[in-house]
Backbone bond lengths (Angstrom), bond angles and torsions (degrees), N, CA, C in turn:
res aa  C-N    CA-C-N  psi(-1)  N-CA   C-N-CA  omega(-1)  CA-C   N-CA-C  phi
1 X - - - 1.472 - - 1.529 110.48 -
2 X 1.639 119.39 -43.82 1.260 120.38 166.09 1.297 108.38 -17.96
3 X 2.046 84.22 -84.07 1.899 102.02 -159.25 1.591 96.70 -34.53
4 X 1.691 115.98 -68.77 1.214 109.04 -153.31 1.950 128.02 -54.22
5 X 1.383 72.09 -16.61 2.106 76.06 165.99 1.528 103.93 -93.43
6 X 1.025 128.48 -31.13 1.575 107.45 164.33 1.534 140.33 -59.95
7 X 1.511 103.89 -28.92 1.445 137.36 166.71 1.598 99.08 -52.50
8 X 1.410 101.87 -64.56 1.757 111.03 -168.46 1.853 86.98 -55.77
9 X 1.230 133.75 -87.12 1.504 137.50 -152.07 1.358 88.74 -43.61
10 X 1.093 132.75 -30.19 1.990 116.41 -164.40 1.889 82.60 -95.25
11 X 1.020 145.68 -72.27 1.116 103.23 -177.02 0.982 119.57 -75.76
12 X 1.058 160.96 7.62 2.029 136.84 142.54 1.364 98.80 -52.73
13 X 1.143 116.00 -33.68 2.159 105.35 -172.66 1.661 104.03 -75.01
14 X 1.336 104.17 -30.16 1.485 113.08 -172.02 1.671 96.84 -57.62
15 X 1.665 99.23 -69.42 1.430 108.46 179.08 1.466 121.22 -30.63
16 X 1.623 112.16 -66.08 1.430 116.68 -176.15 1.803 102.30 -60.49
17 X 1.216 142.61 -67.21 1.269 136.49 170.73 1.556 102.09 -21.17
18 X 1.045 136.48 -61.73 1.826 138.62 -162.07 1.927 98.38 -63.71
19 X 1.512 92.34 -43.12 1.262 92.40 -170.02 1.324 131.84 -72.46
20 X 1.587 110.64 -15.90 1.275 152.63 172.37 1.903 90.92 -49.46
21 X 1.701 93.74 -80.29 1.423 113.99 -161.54 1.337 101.78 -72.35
22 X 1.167 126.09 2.33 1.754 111.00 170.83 1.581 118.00 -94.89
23 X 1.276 125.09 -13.98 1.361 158.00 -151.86 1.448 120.43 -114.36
24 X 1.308 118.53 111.39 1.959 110.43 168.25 1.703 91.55 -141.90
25 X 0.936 105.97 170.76 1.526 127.70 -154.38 1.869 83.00 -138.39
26 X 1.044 128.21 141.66 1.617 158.10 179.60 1.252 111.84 -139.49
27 X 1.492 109.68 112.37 1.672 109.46 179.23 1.744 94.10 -88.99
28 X 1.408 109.74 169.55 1.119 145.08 -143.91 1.913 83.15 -86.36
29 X 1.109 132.54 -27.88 1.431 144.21 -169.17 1.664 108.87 -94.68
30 X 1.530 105.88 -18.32 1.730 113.70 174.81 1.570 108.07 -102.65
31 X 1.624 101.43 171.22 1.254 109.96 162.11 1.319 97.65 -133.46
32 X 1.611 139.91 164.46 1.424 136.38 -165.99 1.387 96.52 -126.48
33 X 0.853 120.63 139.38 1.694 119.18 145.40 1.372 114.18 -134.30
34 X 1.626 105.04 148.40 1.302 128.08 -149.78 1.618 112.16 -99.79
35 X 0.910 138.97 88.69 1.158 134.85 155.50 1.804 149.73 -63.26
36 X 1.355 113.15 96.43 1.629 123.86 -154.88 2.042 89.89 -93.02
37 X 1.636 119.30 102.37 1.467 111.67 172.31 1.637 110.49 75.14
38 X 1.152 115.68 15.90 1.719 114.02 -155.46 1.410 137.00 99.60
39 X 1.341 98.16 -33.03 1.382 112.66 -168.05 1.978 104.43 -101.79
40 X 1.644 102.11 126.63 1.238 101.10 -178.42 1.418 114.82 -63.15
41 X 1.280 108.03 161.30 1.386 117.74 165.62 1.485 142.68 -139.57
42 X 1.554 94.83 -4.06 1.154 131.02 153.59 1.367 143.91 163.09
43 X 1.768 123.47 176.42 1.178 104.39 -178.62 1.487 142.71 -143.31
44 X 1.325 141.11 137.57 1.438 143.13 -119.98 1.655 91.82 -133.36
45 X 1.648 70.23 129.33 2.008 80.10 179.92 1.363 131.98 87.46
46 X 1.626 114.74 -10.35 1.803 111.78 -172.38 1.369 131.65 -41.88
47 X 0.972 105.71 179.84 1.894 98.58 -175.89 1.320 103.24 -59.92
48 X 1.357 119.96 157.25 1.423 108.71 -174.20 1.401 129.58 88.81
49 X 1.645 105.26 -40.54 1.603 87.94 -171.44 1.860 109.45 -116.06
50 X 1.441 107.34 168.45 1.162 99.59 -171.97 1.139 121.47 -104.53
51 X 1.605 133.30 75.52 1.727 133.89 -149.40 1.704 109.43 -130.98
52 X 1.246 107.24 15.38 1.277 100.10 -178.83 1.333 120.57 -58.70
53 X 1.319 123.56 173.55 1.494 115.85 171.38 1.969 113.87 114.18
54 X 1.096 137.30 175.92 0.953 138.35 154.74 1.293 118.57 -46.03
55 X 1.841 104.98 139.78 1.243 111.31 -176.90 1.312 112.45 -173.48
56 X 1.493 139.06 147.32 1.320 151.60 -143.51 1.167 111.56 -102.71
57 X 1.288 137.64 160.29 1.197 148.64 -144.40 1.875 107.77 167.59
58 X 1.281 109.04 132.75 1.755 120.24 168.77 1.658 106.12 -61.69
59 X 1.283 96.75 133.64 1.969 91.29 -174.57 1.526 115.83 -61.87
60 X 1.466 132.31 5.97 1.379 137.18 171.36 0.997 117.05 -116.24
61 X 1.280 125.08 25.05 1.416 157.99 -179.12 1.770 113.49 -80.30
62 X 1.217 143.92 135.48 1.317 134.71 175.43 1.757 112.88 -136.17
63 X 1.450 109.82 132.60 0.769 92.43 -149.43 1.683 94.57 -140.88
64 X 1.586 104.17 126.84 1.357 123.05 -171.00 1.420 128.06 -101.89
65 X 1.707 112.39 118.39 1.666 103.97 -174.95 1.955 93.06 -109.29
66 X 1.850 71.63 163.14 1.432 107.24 -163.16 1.676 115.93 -129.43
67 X 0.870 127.40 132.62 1.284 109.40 -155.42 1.833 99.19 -97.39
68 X 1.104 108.96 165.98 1.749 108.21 175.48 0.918 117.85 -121.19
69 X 1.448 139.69 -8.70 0.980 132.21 147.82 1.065 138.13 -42.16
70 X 1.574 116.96 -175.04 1.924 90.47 177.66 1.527 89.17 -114.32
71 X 1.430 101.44 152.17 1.859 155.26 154.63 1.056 125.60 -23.17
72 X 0.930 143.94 62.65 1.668 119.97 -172.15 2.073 104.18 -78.96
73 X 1.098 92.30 134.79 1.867 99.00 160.55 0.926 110.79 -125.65
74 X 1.494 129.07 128.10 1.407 137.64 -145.95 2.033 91.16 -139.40
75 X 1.586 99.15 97.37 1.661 103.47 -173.55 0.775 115.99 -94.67
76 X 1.926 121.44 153.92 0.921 127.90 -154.81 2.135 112.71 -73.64
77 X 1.195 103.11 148.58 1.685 90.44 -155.44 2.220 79.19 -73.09
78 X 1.607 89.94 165.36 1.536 107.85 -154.91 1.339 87.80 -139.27
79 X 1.672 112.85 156.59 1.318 133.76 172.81 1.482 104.05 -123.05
80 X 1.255 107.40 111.39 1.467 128.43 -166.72 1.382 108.36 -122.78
81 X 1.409 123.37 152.85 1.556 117.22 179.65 1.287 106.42 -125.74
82 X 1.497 110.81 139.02 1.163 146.51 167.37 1.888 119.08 -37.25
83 X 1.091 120.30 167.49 1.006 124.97 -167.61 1.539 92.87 -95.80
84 X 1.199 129.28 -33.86 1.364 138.31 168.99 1.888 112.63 -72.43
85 X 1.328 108.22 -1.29 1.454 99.06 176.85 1.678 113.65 78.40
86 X 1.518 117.70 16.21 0.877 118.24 -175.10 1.669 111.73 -107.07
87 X 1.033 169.46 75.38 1.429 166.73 106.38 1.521 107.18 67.10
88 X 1.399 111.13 96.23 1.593 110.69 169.29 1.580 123.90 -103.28
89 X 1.193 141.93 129.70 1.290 138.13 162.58 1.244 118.64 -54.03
90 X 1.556 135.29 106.02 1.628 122.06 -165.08 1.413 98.80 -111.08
91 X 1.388 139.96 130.10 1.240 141.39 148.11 1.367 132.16 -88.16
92 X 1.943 134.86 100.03 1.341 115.22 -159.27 1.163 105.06 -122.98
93 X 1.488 117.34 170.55 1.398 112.54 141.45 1.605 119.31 -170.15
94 X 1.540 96.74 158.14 1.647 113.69 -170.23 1.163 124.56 -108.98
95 X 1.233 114.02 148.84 1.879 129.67 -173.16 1.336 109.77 -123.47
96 X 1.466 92.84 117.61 1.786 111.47 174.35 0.934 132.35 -110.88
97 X 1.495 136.84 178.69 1.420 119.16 168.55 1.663 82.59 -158.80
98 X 1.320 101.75 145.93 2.121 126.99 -171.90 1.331 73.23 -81.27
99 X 1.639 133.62 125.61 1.499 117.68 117.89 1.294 131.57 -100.74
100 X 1.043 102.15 8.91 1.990 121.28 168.66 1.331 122.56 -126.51
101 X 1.455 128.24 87.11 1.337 139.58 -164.75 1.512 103.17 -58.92
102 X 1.174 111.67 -57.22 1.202 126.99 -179.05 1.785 118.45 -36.39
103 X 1.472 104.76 -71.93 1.474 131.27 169.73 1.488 105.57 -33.16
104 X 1.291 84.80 -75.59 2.087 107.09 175.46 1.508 99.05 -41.29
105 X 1.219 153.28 -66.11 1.518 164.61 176.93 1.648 91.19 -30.49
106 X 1.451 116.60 -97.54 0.845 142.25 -174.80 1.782 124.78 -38.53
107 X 1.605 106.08 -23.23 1.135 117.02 167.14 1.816 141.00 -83.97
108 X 1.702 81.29 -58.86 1.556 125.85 164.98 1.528 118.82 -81.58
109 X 1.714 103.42 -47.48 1.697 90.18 -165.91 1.730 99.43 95.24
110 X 1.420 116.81 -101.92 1.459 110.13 -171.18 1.510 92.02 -149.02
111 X 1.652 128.49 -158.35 0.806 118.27 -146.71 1.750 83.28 -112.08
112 X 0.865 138.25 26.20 1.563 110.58 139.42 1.387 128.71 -99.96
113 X 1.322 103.58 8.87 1.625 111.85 175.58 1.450 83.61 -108.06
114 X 1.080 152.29 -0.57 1.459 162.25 137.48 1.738 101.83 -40.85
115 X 0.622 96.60 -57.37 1.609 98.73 -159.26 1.595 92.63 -84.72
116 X 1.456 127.32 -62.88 1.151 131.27 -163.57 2.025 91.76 -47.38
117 X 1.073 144.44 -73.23 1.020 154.22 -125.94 1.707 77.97 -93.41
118 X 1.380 143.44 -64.11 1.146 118.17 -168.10 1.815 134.48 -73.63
119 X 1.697 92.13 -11.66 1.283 104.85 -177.84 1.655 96.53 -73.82
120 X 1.310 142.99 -34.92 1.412 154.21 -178.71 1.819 102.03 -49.69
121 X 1.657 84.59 -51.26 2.066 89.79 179.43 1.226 107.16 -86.79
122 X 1.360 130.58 -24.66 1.378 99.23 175.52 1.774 106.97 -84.74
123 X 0.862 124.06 -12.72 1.804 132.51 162.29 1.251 93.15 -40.40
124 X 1.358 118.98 -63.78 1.697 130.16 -139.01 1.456 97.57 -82.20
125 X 1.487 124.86 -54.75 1.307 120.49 148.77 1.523 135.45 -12.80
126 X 1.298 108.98 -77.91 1.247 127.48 -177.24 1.663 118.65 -59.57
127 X 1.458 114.07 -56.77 1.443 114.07 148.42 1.460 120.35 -21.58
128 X 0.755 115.72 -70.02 2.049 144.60 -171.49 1.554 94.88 -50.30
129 X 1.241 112.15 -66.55 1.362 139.85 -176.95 1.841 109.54 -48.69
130 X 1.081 100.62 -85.57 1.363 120.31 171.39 2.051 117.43 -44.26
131 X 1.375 81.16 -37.89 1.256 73.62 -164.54 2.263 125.22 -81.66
132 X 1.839 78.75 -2.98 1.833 92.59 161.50 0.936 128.18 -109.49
133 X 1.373 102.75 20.81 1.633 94.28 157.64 1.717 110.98 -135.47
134 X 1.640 113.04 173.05 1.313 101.25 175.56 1.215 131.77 -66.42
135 X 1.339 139.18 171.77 1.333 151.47 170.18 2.048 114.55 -60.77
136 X 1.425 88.52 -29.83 1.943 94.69 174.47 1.153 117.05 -83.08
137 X 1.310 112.86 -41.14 1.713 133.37 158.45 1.228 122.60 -27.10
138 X 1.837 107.84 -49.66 1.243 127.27 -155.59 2.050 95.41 -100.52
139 X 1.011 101.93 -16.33 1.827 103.19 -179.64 1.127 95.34 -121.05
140 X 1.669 146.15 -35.23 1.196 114.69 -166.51 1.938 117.00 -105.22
141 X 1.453 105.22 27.62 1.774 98.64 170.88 1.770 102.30 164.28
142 X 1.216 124.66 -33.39 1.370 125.00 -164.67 1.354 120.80 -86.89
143 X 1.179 108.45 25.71 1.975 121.56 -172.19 1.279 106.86 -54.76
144 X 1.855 111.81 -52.58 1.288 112.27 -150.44 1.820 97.96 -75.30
145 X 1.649 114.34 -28.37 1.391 109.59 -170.26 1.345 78.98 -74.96
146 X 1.249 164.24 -22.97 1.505 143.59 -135.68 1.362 88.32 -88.66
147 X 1.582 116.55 -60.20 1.379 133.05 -153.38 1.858 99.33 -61.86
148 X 1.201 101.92 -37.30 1.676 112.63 -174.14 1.583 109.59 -57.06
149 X 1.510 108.07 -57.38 1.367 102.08 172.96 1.680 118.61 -80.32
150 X 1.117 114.59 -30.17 1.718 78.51 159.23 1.379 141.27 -73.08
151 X 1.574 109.55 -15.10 1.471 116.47 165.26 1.406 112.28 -58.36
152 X 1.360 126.32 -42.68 1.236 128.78 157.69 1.906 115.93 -46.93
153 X 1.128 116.33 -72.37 1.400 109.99 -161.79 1.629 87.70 -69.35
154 X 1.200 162.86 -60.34 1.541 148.19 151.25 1.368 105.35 16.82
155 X 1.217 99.98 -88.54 2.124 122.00 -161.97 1.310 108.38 -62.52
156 X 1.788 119.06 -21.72 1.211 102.57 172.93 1.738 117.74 -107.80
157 X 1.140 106.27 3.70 1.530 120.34 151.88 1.581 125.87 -59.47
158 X 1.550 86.80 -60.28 1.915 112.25 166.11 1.100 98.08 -8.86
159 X 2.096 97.58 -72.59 1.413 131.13 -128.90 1.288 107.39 -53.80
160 X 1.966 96.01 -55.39 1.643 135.00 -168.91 1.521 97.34 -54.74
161 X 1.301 129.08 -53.85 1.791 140.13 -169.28 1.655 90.14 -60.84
162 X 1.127 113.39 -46.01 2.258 108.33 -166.26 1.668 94.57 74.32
163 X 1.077 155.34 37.23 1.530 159.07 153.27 1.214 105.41 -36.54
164 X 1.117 128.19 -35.63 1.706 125.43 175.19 1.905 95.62 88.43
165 X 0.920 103.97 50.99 1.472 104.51 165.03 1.493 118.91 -174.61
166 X 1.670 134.90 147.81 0.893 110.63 -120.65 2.181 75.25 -144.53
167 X 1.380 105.02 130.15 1.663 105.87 -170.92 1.124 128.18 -93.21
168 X 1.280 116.72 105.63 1.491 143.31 -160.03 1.612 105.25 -55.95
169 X 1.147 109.26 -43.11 1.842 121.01 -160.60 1.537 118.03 175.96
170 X 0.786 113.70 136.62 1.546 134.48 151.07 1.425 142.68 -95.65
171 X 1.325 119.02 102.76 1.163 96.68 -179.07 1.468 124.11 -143.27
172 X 1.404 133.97 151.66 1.639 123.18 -151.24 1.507 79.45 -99.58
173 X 1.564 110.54 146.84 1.452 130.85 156.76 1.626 113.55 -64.85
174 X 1.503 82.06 -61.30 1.671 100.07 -152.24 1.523 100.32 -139.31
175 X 1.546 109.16 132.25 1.485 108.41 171.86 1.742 98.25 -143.65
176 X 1.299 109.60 104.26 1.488 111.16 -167.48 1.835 85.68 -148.76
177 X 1.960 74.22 157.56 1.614 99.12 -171.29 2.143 91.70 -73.49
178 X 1.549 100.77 162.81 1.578 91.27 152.78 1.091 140.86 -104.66
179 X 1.155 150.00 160.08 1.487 140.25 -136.48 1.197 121.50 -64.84
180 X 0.952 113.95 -25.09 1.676 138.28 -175.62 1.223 114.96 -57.43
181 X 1.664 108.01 -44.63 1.559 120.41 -159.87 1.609 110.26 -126.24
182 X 1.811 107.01 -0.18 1.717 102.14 -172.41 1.982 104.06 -83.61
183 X 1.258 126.08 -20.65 1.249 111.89 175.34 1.891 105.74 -64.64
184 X 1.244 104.49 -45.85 1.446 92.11 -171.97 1.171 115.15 -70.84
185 X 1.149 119.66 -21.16 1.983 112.87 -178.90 1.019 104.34 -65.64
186 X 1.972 112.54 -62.15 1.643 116.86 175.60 1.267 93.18 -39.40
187 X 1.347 153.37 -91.03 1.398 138.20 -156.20 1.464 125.70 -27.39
188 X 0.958 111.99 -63.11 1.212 121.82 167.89 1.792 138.42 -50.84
189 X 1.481 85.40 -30.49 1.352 111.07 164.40 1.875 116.56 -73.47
190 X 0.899 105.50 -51.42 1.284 103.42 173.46 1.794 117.47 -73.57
191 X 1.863 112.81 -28.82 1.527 94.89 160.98 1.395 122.79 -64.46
192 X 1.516 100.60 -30.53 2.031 92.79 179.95 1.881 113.32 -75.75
193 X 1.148 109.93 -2.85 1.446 128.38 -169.26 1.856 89.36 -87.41
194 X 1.296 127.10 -52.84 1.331 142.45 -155.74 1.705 103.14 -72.78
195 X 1.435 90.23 -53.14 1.744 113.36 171.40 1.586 103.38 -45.37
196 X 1.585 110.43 -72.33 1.378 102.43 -152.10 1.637 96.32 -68.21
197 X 1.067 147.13 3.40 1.750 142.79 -143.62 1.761 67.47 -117.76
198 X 1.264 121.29 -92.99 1.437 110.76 -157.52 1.695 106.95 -42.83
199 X 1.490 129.95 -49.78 1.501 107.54 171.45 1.697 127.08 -31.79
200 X 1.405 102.21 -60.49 1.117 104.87 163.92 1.685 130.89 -34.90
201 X 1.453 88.65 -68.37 1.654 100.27 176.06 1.632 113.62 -46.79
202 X 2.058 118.13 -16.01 1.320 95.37 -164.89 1.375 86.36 -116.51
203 X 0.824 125.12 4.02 1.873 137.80 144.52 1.118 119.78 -25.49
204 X 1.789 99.31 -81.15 1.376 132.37 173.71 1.811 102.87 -38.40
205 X 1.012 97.70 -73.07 2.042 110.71 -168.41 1.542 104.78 -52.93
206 X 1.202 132.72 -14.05 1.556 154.65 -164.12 1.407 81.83 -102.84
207 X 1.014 126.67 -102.99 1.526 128.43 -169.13 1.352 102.52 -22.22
208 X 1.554 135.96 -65.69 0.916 145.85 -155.18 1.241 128.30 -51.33
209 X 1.657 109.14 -50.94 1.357 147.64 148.61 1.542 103.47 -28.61
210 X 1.147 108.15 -63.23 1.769 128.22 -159.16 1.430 101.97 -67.46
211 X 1.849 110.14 -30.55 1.732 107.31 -161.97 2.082 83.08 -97.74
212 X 1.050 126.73 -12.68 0.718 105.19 -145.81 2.257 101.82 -99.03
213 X 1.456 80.07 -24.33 1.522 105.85 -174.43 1.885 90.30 -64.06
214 X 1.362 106.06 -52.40 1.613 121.08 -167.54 1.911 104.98 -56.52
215 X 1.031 94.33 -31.90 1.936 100.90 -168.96 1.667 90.19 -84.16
216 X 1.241 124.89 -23.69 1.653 128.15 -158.12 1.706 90.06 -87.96
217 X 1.682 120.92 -33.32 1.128 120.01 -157.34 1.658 112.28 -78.48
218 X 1.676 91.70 -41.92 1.701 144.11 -173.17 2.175 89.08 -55.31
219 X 1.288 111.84 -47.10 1.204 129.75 -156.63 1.489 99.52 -79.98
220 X 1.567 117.76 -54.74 1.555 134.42 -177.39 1.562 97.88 -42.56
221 X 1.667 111.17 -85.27 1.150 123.33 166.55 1.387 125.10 -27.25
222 X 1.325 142.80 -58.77 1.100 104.98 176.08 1.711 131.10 -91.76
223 X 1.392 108.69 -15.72 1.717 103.10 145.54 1.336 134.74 -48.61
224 X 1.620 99.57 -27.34 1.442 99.75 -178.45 2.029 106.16 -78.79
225 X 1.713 106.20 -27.37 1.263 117.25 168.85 1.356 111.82 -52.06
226 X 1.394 124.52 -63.87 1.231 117.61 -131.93 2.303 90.83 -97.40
227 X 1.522 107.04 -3.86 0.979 121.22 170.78 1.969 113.84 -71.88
228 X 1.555 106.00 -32.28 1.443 119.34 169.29 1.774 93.75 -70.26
229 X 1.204 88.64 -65.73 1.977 86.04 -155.11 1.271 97.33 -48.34
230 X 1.727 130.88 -37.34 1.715 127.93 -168.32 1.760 102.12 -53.93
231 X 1.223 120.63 -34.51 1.304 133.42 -156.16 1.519 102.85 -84.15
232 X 1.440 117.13 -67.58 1.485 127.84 160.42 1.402 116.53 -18.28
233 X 1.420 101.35 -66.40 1.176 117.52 -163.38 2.174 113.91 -62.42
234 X 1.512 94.19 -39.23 1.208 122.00 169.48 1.498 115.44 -54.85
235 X 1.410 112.44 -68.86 1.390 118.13 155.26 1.762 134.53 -37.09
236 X 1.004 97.06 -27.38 1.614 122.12 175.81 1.597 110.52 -77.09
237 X 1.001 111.48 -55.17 1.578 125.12 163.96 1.647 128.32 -69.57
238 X 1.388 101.99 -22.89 1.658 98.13 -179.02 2.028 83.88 -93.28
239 X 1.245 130.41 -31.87 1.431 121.26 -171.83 1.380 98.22 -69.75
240 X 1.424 130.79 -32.12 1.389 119.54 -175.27 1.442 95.52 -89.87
241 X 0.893 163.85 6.36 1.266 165.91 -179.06 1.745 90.63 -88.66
242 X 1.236 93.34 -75.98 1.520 98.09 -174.59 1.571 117.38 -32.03
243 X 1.526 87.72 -66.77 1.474 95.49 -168.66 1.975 103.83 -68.26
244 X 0.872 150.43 8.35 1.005 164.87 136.59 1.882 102.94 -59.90
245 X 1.686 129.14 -86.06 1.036 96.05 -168.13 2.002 107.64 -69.95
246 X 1.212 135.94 -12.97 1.438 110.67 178.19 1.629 109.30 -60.76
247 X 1.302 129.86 -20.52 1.062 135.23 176.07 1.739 127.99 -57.18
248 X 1.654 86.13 -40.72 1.395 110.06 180.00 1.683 107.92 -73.18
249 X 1.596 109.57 -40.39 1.304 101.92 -173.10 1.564 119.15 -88.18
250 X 1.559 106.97 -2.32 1.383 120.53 169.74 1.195 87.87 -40.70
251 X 1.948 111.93 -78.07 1.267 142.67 -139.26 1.603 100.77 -46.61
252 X 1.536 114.37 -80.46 1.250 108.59 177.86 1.756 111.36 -131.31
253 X 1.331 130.57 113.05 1.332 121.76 -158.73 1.186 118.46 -105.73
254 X 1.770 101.00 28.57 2.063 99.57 168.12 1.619 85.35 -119.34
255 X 0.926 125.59 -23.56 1.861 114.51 157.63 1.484 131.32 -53.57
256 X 1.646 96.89 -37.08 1.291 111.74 -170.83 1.503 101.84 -81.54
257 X 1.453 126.37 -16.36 1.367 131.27 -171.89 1.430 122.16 -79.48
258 X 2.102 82.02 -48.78 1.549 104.24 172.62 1.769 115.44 -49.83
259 X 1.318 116.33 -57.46 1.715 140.58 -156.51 1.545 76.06 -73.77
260 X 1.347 143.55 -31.72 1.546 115.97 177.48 1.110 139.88 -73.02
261 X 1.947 93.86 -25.67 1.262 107.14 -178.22 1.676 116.49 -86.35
262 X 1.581 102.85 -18.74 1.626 106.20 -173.42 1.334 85.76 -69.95
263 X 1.354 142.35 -35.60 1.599 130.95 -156.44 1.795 104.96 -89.34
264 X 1.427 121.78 -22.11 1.099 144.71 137.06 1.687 116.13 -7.06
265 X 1.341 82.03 -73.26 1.507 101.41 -150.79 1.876 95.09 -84.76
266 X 1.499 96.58 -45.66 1.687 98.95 162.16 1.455 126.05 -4.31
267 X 1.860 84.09 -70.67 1.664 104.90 174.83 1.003 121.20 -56.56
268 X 0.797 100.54 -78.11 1.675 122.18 -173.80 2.088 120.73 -55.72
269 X 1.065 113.61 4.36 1.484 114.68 179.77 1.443 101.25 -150.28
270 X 1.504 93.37 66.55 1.887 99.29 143.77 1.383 130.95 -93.82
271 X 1.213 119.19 170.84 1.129 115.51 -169.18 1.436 110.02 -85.44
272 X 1.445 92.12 128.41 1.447 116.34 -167.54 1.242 122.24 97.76
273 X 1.058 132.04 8.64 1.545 134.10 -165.61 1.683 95.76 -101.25
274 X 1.005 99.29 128.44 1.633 113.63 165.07 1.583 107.64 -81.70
275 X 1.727 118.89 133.77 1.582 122.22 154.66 1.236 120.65 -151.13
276 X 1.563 90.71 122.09 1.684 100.12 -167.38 1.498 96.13 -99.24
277 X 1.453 94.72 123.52 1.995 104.90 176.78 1.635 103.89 -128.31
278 X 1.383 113.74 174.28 1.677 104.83 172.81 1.479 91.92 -94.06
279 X 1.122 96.55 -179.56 1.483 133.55 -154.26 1.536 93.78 -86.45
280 X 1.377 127.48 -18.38 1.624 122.83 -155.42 1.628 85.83 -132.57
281 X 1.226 121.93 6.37 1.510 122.92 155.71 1.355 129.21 -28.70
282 X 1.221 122.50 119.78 1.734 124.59 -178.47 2.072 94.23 -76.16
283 X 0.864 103.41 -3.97 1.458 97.61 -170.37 1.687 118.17 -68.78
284 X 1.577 105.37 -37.73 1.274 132.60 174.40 1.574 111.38 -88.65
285 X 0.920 114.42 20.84 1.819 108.85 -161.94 2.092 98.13 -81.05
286 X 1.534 106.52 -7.50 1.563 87.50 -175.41 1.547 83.67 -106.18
287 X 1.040 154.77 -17.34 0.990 141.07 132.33 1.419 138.02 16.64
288 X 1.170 111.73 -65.50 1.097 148.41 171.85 1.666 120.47 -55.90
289 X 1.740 100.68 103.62 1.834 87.57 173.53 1.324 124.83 -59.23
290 X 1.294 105.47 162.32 1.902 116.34 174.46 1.298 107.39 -53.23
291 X 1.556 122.64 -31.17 1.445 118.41 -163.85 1.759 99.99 -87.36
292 X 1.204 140.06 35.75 1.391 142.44 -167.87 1.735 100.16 44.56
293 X 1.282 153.89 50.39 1.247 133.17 179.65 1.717 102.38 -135.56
């Protein structure tokens, strides 16, 4: 009776052990893949599908989770050179997500052949990247295009490798000179900064000169115009004048003599004005009564 209750506990342990190894559970956040000798055979849960939960497996069966979420790889910061030959400190990092367990397995292995293999492309990237344009470029405004094209040359590296995972983002931490060499760049940066401001500035005073000579010219010309037309116009009026009074004196020319002299005399006899004339003066001739006195 012993043996036979010992028999029973070794198989119930047998049982639960089998049952152990036939069995994995996949949360809703994994994907599994199954391994028969090494070699996959399939896979439970991928992006997309909805299989979480308990599920069966041959007890010599092995069986690999993968996470679905996304990845972060956080690379090691790098000294990369500039398109200017200048040495930048770059700090990056990338976000993934496995959507092919399989691929990813078969490529990578797991995620430190994950990282090893992407930290190489985003190296290869960033080099590439970094290295056409300048060093002021790269610190003083162009991050977000920086970050853009290496997310690009990244994802289509990814693409080219087939890794079975698919790149969320890129993005640079840090892109700074190293200590050694950032006073002199800033230096330098601010003489070519100083340079182009005074070009400008002698730009500006050039233009200025140029608008100013043009308004001076703009100015000549038409004073000198409206100095013709004043004259023309003047001339036009003293000829009609003329020809107006010769007209008048056609008409009657001891009227026309008289009306000169009243306007004559107009002038010429204000009050207070002294005029010494002779006595036999044509000046006074209306003066003069009808009776000779």
């Amino acid at each position: 009776m012993r043996i036979l209750s010992i028999a029973l506990v070794v198989i119930l342990g047998a049982l639960l052990i089998a049952a152990a190894t036939a069995t994995y559970t996949v949360s809703e956040k994994q994907s599994a893949l199954v391994l028969r000798f090494g070699d996959p055979v399939r896979v439970t849960n991928e992006v997309g599908d909805q299989e979480s939960g308990l599920h069966f497996k041959l007890p010599w069966e092995e069986v690999l989770m993968f996470d679905k979420r996304n990845v972060e790889f956080d690379m090691r910061p790098q000294q990369l050179q500039a398109g200017d030959q200048e040495r930048l400190e770059v700090d990056a990092f990338l976000r993934y997500r496995i959507v092919d367990p399989l691929r990813y397995y078969q490529t990578v292995r797991n995620e430190a052949g994950a990282n090893a293999r992407l930290g190489s492309i985003m190296e290869d990237a960033l080099r590439a990247v970094v290295g056409s344009i300048s060093s002021q470029d790269v610190i003083s405004g162009q991050r977000a295009e920086l970050m853009d094209r290496v997310e690009r040359s990244v994802d289509a590296a990814v693409t080219r490798a087939d890794l079975g995972i698919e790149v969320i983002d890129v993005r640079i931490l840090r892109a700074d000179l190293p200590n050694e060499v950032e006073e002199r760049v800033f230096q330098r940066m601010r003489s070519e900064r100083q340079q182009e401001a005074a070009r400008i500035r002698a730009e500006g005073e050039e233009r200025a000169r140029q608008i100013r000579a043009s308004a001076d010219r703009e100015a000549t010309v038409i004073l000198a115009n409206a100095r013709a037309d004043a004259d023309r116009i003047r001339g036009e009026g003293d000829a009609q004048r003329n020809a107006i009074y010769a007209s008048a004196y056609g008409r009657d020319a001891e009227f026309f003599r008289f009306y000169r002299s009243m306007i004559a005399y107009e002038t010429a006899l204000r009050d207070g004005t002294p005029i010494v004339v002779g006595p036999d003066s044509a000046f006074f001739d209306y003066f003069e009564s009808q009776n000779g006195r």
